[in-house]
RODO-2510 file (C-alpha; in nm, 4 decimals, decimal comma):
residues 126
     n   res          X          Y          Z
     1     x     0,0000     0,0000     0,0000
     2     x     0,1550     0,3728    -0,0778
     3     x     0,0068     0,7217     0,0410
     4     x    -0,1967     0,7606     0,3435
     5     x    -0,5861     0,7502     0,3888
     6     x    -0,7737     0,8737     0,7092
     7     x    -1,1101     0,8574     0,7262
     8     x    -1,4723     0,9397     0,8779
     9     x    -1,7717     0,8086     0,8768
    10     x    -2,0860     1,0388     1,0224
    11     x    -2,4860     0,9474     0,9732
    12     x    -2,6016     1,2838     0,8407
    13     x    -3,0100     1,2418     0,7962
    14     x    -3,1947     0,8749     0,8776
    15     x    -3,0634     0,6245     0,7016
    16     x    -2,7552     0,8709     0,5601
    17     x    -2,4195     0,9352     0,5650
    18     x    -2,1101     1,1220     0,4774
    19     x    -1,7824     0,9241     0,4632
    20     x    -1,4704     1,0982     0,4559
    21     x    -1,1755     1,0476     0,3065
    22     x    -0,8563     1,2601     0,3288
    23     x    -0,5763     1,1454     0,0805
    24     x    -0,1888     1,2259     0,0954
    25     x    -0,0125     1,0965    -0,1869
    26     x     0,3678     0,9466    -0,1923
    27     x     0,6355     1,0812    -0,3511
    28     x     0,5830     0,9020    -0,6537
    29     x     0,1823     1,0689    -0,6570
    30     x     0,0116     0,7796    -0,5628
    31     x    -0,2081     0,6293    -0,2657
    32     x    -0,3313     0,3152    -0,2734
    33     x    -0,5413     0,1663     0,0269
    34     x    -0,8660     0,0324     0,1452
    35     x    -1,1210     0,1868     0,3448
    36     x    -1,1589     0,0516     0,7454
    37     x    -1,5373     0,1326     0,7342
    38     x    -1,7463    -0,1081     0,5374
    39     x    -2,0329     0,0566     0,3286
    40     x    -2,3731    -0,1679     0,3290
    41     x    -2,5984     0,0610     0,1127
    42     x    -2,6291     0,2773    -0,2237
    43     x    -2,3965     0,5657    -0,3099
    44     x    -2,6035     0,9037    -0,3700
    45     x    -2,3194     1,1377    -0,4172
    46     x    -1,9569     1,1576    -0,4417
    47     x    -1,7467     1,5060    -0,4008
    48     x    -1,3553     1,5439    -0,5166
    49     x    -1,2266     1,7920    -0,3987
    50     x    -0,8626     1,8741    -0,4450
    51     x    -0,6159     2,0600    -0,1601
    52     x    -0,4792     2,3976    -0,2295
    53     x    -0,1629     2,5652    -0,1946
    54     x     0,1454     2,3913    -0,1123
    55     x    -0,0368     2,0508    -0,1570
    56     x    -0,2351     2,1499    -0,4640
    57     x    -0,2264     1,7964    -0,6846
    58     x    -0,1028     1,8213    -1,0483
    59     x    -0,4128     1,9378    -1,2532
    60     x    -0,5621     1,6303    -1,4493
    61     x    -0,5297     1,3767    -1,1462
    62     x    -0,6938     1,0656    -1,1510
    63     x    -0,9323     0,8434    -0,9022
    64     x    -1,0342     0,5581    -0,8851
    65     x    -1,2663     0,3945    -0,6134
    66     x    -1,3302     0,0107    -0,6371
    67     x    -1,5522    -0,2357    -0,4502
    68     x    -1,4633    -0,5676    -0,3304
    69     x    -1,5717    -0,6888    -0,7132
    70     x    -1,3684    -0,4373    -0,8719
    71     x    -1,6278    -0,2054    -1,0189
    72     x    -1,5745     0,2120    -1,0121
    73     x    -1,8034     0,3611    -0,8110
    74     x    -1,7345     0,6869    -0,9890
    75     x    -1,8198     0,4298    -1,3262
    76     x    -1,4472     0,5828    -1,4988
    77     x    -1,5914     0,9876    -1,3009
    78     x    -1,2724     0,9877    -1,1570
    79     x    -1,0234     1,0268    -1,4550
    80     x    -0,8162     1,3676    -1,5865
    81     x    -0,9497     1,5701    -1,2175
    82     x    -0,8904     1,9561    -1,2014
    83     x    -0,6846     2,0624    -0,9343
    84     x    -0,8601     2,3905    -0,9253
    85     x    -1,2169     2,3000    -0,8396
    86     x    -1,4520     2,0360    -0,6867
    87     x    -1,5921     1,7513    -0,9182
    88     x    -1,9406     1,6069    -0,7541
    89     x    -2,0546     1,2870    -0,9211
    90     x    -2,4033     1,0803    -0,9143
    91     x    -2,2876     0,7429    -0,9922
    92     x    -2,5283     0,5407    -1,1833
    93     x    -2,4940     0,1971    -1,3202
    94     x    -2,7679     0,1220    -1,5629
    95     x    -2,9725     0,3939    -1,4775
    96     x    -3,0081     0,2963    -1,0549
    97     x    -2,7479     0,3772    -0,7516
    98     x    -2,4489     0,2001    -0,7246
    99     x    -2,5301    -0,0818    -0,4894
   100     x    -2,2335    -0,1295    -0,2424
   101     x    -2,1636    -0,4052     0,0420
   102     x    -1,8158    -0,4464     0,0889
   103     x    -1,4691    -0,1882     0,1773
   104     x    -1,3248     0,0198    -0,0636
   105     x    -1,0035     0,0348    -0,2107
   106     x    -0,9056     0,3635    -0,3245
   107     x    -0,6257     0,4016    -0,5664
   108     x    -0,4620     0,8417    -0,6705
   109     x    -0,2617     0,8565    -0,9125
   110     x    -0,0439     1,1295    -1,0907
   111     x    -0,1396     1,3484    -0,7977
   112     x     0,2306     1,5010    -0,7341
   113     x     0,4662     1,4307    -0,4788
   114     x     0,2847     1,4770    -0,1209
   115     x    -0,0673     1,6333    -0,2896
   116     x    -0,3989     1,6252    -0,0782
   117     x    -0,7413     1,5225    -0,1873
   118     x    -1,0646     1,4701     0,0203
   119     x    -1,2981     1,2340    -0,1439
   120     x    -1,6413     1,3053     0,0272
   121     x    -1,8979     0,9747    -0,0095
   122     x    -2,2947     1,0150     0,0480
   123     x    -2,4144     0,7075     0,0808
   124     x    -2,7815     0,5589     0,2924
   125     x    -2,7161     0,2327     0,4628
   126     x    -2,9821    -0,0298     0,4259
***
């Protein structure tokens, strides 16, 4: 595993939440880990947004968020990111909410040597 992930997990309305995820890349740009909190539910909304300043990624980043099966929950969202603004993202996969039951294993890349992104997850539990 490279980079470093810290995360939170807070139940924001009923049955929803907002998981956090605060990324650090390595020197070589990267992060590559797997959540701790296991999401049992559908994801509504997924925000990427990038750090400014000294830890500003290199614009046209890329993210990519896989379940236990391997599928992109940002369905291929997550590629050529601007370093200058948020992306927000409805994942669909034919037309309904990505169903997810499993961790997730988060993989930056061509982020920059020590670059910051938080990856903010909506998601209701069922």
């Amino acid at each position: 595993m490279a980079g470093t992930l810290s995360e939170s997990d807070v139940r924001v309305a009923g049955l929803a939440h907002e998981l956090t995820l605060d990324l650090t890349s390595t020197a070589g740009g990267a992060v590559t880990e797997d959540t701790s909190k296991k999401l049992g539910g559908f994801v509504l909304n997924v925000g990427i947004r990038p750090d400014s300043g000294g830890t500003q990624p290199t614009d046209q980043f890329d993210l990519v968020i896989n379940d236990a099966y391997g599928r992109d929950i940002l369905r291929a969202g997550g590629g050529n990111l601007s370093n200058s603004s948020d992306t927000w993202l409805t994942p669909v996969i034919d037309d309904g909410l990505v169903f997810v039951n499993s961790l997730l294993s988060v993989v930056l890349s061509n982020a920059g040597d020590s670059k910051g992104v938080t990856v903010i997850i909506y998601w209701a539990e069922i």
